[in-house]
C-alpha positions, 0 to 999 in steps of 0.5 A, a space after each residue: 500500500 502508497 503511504 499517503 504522506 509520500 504522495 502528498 509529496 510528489 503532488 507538491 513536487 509536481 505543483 512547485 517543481 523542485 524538492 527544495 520548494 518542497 522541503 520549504 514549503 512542508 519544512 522538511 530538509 530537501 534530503 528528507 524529500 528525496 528518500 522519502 519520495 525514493 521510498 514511494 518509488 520502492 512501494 509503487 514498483 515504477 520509476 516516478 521521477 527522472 532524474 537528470 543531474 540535481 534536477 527531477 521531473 515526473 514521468 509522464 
């Protein structure tokens, strides 16, 4: 089962674009955000996000 909190987190992702808006905006540190969307990705099987660099983007 998606842990609920983990998707809130990729839905702020998808609404502000970077983790550190993220991490801002929910007061998490921008580490804390990548391993628990890391996390989210291990729970659905798939690859949610891309990542090129230091940047991410969602798949399609």
């Amino acid at each position: 089962m998606l842990d609920v909190r983990r998707l809130r987190l990729l839905r702020e992702l998808s609404y502000r674009g970077t983790i550190a808006a993220v991490a801002e905006a929910l007061t998490f540190t921008p580490s804390a955000v990548s391993q628990q969307l890391a996390a989210l990705e291990r729970e659905a099987g798939v690859a949610l996000l891309e990542r090129t660099g230091r940047r991410v983007t969602l798949t399609p």
